[in-house]
C-alpha positions in Angstrom: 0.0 0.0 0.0 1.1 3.5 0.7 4.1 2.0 2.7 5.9 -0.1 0.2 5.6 3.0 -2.1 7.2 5.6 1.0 9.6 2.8 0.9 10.0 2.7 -2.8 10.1 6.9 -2.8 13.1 6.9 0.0 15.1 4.3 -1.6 15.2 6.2 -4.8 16.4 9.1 -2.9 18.6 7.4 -1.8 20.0 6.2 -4.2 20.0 9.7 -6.2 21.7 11.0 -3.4 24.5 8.7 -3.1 25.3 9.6 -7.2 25.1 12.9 -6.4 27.7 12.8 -3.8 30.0 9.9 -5.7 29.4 12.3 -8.9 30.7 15.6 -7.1 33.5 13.4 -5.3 35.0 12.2 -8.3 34.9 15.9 -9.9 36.5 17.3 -7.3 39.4 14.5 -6.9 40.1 14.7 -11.0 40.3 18.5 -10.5 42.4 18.3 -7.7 44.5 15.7 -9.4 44.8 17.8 -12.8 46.4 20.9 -10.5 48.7 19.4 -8.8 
């Protein structure tokens, strides 16, 4: 019901969240790489 699709709703958050942060990580480490 309404849970399982909460449930469904956070764990695509998640999920999109954890990119994000991976996504701006690895930018920042290849620009920090390329001026040293």
């Amino acid at each position: 019901g309404t849970y399982s699709l909460k449930m469904k709703m956070y764990d695509a958050t998640k999920k999109q969240v954890l990119t994000c942060i991976t996504f701006d990580f690895s930018i920042g480490f290849a620009s920090s790489v390329a001026d040293s």
